[in-house]
N, C-alpha and C positions, 0 to 999 in steps of 0.2 A: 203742372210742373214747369220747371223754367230750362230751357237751351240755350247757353250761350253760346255765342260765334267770335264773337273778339271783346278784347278788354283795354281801354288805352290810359294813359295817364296822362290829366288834365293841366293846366296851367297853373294852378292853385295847389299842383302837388297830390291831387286827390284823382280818384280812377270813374271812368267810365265804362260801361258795358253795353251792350244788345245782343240778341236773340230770338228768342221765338219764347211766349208765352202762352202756355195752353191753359184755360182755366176748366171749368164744369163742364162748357160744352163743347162742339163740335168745332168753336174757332179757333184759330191759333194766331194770335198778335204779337207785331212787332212790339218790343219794349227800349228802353231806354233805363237803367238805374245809374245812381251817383255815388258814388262812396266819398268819405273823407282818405285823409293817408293813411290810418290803420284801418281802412276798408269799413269803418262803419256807416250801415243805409243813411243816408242822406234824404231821399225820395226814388221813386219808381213810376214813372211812365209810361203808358200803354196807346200802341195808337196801331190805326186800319179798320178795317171793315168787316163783314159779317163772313167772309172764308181766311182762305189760310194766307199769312201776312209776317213776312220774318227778314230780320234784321243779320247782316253780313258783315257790312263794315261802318266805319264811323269815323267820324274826324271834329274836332273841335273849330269854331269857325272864328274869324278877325271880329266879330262883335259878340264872341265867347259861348253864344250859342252852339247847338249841335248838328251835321248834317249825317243822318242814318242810312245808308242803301242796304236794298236786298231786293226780292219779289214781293210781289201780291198775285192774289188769284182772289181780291173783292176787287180790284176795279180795272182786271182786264178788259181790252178791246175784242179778244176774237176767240176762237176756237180752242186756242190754247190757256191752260189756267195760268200761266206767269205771265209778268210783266218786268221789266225794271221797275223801281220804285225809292222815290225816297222820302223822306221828313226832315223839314227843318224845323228846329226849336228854338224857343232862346235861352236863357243860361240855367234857365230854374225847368228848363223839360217841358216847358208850354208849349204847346202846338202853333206853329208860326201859318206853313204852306206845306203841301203836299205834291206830289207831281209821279205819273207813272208813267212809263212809253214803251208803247206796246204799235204792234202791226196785228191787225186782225188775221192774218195768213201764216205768223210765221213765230214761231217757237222763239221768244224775247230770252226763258232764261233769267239769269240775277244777273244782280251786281255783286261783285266782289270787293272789290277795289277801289279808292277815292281819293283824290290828294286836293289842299287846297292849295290855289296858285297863286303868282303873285298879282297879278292882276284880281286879286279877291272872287273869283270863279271856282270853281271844281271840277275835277275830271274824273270822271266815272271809266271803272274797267270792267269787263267780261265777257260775255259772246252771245252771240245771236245765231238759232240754226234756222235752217231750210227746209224744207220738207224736199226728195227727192222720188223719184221712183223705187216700186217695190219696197217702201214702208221704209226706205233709208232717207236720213237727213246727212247734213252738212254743218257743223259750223265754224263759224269765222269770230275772230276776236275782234271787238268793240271798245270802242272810245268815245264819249261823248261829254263836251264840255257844257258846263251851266254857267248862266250869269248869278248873280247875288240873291236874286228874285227865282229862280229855278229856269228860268225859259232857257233854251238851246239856243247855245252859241256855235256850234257843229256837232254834227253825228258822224262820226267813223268806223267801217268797216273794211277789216285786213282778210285779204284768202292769201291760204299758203299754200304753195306748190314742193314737190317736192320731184325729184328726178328717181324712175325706174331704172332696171337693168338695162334695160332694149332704149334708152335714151328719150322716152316719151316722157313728158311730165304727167302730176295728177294732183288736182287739187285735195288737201287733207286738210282735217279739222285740227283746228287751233281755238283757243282761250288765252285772254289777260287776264293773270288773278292779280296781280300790282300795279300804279303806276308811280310815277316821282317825274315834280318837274325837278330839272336840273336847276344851275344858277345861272345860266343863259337863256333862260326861257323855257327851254325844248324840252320834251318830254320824254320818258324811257319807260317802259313798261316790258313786263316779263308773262310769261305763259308757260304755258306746252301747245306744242304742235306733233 
């Protein structure tokens, strides 16, 4: 069966989708489909590895291609089964480059969130936890930009603090589910904390 996660509308007036696609077996892949305007399949694309692989958000790119984020748990680094993860395509859903980032120690989590900028890059939003004592983690919202080719152009991490009664602070968990650059450049992103 198919799960979608978000659905956008393309340049050409026609829709895009991603998700998580389960087929017969045990794996579950990211997909990509294309509709025209009155929503009829165009194609469907499937892409990731032999575990579980699913698609969050999506943005149409400056050479009309597509960039997909979400998790993987086929081509984690460590302990934990997610990674960030994304695919680039180009405008017909071909598989361009892949790229996942992960820390072997530490709960990556998905991506949410993606905008492209003007500098032709993209900014990835969502969070990264911690592991902490007594089986408790932490997380922090995340930002990380790409260049056109996927490499990292920054990784960013936000902890939020928040003020008790008795005047101590305490750091709490926060997430980015959106970002947007502005028309100045800068960036704005929303969460919970």
């Amino acid at each position: 069966f198919i799960n979608g996660n978000i659905c956008i509308q393309t340049l050409d007036g026609g829709f895009a989708l991603t998700g998580s696609y389960h087929g017969l077996d045990d794996d579950t892949d990211m997909y990509l489909i294309r509709t025209d305007s009155a929503g009829n399949l165009l194609w469907m694309r499937v892409y990731g590895g032999n575990k579980v692989d699913d698609g969050y958000c999506l943005v149409q790119c400056p050479d009309n291609g597509f960039l997909i984020g979400g998790e993987s748990g086929s081509f984690h680094t460590g302990i934990y089964p997610d990674d960030w993860y994304v695919v680039k395509t180009d405008s017909a859903g071909n598989f361009e480059w892949q790229k996942n980032f992960g820390h072997p120690t530490i709960n990556d989590g998905r991506i949410v969130g993606m905008v492209t900028t003007a500098d032709s890059c993209y900014v990835l939003s969502g969070q990264i936890s911690y592991d902490m004592v007594l089986s408790e983690s932490l997380s922090y919202s995340r930002l990380l930009k790409l260049d056109s080719l996927g490499e990292v152009v920054w990784d960013k991490q936000y902890e939020e603090t928040c003020c008790q009664s008795n005047g101590n602070t305490d750091t709490i968990d926060s997430y980015f589910y959106s970002v947007i650059e502005n028309p100045d450049g800068t960036l704005a992103a929303v969460g919970m904390k």
